[in-house]
C-alpha positions, -999 to +999 in steps of 0.1 A: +280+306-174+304+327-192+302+362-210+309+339-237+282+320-235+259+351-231+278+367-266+267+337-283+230+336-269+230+376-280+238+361-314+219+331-317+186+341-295+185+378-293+186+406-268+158+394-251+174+363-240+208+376-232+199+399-211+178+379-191+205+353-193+228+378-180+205+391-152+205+352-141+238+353-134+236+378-106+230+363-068+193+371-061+168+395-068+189+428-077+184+458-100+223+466-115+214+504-120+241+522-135+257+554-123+220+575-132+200+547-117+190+535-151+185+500-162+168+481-190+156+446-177+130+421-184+097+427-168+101+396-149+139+408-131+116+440-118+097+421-093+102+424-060+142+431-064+156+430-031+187+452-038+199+475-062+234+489-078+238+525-080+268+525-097+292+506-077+273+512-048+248+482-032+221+495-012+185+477-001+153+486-028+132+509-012+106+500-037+089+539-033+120+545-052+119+524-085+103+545-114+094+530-144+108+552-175+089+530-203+094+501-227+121+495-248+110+480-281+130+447-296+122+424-321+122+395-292+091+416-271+102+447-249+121+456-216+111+474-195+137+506-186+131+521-149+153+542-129+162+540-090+161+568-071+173+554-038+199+570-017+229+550-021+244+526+014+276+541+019+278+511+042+261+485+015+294+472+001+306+470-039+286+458-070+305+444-094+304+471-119+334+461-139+326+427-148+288+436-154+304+459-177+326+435-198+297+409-196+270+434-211+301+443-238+303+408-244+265+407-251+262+436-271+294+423-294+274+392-299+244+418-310+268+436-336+278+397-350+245+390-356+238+426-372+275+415-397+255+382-406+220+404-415+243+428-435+262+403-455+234+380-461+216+408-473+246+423-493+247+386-503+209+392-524+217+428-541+226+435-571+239+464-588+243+463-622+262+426-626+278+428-595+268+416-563+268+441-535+288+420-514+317+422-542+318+457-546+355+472-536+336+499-513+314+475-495+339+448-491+364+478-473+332+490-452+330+451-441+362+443-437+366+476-411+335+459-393+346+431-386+381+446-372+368+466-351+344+438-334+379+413-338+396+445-315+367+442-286+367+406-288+408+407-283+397+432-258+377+415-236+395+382-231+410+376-200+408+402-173+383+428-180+397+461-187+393+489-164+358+512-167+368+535-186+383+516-213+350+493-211+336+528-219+356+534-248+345+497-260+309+500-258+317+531-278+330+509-306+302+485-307+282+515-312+302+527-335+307+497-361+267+488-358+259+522-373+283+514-401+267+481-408+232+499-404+245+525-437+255+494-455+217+477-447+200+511-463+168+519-458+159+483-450+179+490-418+151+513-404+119+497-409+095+489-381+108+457-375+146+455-390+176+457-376+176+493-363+154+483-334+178+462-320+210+480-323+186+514-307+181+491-276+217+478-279+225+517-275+203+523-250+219+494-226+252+516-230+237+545-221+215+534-191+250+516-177+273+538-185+257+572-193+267+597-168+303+590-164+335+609-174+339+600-212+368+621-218 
């Protein structure tokens, strides 16, 4: 499987499925904690997860040591978000951080496209006036700088993955161009069950990965 494949699930199926599409991919049962100890998983990756990722850093799951932070609420059911606070294995060897990286960028691009098709489908049924939404000079300018930015992490991620801390920077535009699709979406953007709940977990993924690092 490819991050490719898991961009499209993200855009076809939902967080819910990526993710645990994603988690599949890893070799056996492991918890890929960022540099906090933070992760947002299914409930069913949590159980009994023989190692875990701090970081970069692999060490065995001392399973005194897994805390369970909450839920995190998606239209597809929740995850469940836990920290590890296991002293890292100096000896433990090297997670793959960087291509766990562009794979979860690749997943949360495939979020954003599906937030561009809510938007313009949406767009698509307004009116103002005699004019369609979706017509209107400002909103066709506010699309078009959408869908450049997602075309420049796509570009972005092909190949080689970049280095962390331009993954960083990446994440940061997917973050970025899903709160200007969420303005163009209104208030029907922050109801209950709409699209804000899934671009909040989308965020939250970014932050339990790659919060506490150097964003300068």
């Amino acid at each position: 499987m490819t991050t490719v494949d898991i961009r499209r699930t993200a855009r076809s199926r939902g967080l819910a499925a990526a993710i645990a599409e994603l988690h599949g991919t890893l070799p056996g049962r492991v918890l890929p904690c960022g540099p906090t100890g933070c992760c947002v998983l299914p409930e069913p990756a949590l159980h009994d997860p023989s190692l875990a990722w701090t970081g970069a850093t692999v060490t065995a799951v001392d399973p005194a040591a897994v805390e369970r932070l909450g839920t995190v609420d998606t239209p597809d059911g929740p995850l469940a978000a836990i920290r590890y606070r296991g002293e890292p294995d100096p000896d433990g060897g090297q997670a793959p951080r960087t291509e766990w990286l562009a794979a979860l960028a690749e997943l949360r691009l495939g979020l954003s496209e599906a937030l561009l098709d809510t938007t313009m489908a949406h767009l698509g049924d307004r009116r103002s006036g005699d004019t369609v939404l979706l017509l209107q000079q400002m909103i066709k300018g506010a699309l078009a700088d959408a869908v450049t930015e997602q075309l420049e992490v796509r570009v972005a991620l092909t190949g080689t993955p970049p280095p962390p801390d331009m993954l960083a920077g990446l994440h940061r535009q997917i973050t970025m161009t899903d709160r200007m699709l969420l303005r163009l979406l209104g208030a029907s953007g922050f109801t209950a069950d709409g699209p804000g709940l899934t671009v909040n977990a989308s965020e939250l993924l970014a932050d339990a990965w790659i919060g506490g690092e150097d964003e300068s």
